[in-house]
N, C-alpha and C positions, 0 to 999 in steps of 0.2 A: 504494500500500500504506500510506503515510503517514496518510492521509485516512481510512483503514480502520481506525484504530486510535486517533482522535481519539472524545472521548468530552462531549456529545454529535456523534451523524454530522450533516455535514451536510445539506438538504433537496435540494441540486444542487451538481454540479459544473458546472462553465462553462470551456471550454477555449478558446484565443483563438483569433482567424483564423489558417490556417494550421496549428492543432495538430488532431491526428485520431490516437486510440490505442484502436481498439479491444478490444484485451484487459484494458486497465486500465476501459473504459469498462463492458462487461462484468461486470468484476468488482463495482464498483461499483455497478451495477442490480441485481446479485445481491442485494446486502446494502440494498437498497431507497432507492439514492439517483437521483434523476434524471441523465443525462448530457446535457449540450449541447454537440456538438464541431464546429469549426471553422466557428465566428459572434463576428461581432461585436457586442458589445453598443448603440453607434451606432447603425450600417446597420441592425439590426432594428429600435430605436427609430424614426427613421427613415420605415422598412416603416409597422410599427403604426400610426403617426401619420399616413401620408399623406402625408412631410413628408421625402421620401427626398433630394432636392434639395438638401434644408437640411443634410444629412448629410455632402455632400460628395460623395457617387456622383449618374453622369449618369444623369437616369429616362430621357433618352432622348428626352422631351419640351422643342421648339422652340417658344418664344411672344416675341413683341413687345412682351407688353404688360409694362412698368413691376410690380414686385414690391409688394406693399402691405403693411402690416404689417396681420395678420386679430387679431382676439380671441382669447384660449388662449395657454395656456403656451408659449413656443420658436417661435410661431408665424410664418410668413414666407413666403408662397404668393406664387402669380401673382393677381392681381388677376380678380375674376369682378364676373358683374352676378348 
């Protein structure tokens, strides 16, 4: 309701991992703001990027080979040909 009454509204809300309200979230689309609930801003980054490993969560994915540092921002992959 706080948020609701801030002038200008914001463009989004972003709620942390772990939080999920949906009647506040609700309200909020009412009044034309985006709601993102229970994400991490990280892990998605992460996601996006390809780069989920780097984030700290297991992709799940086993390799052998040596980590190389690639071109690009943050960047820190498995090593490709």
């Amino acid at each position: 309701d706080e948020v609701l009454r801030l002038d200008p509204l914001p463009k989004v809300i972003w709620m942390q991992l772990g939080v999920r309200h949906d009647e506040a979230a609700a309200r909020a689309e009412a009044a034309g703001i985006k709601v993102v609930m229970n994400r991490c801003p990280k892990i998605e980054y992460g996601k996006l990027s390809g780069e989920i490993g780097w984030t700290g969560v297991n992709s799940g994915v086993l390799s052998s080979k040596k980590p190389l540092m690639r071109p690009g921002f943050q960047s820190f992959g498995v090593r490709r040909k």
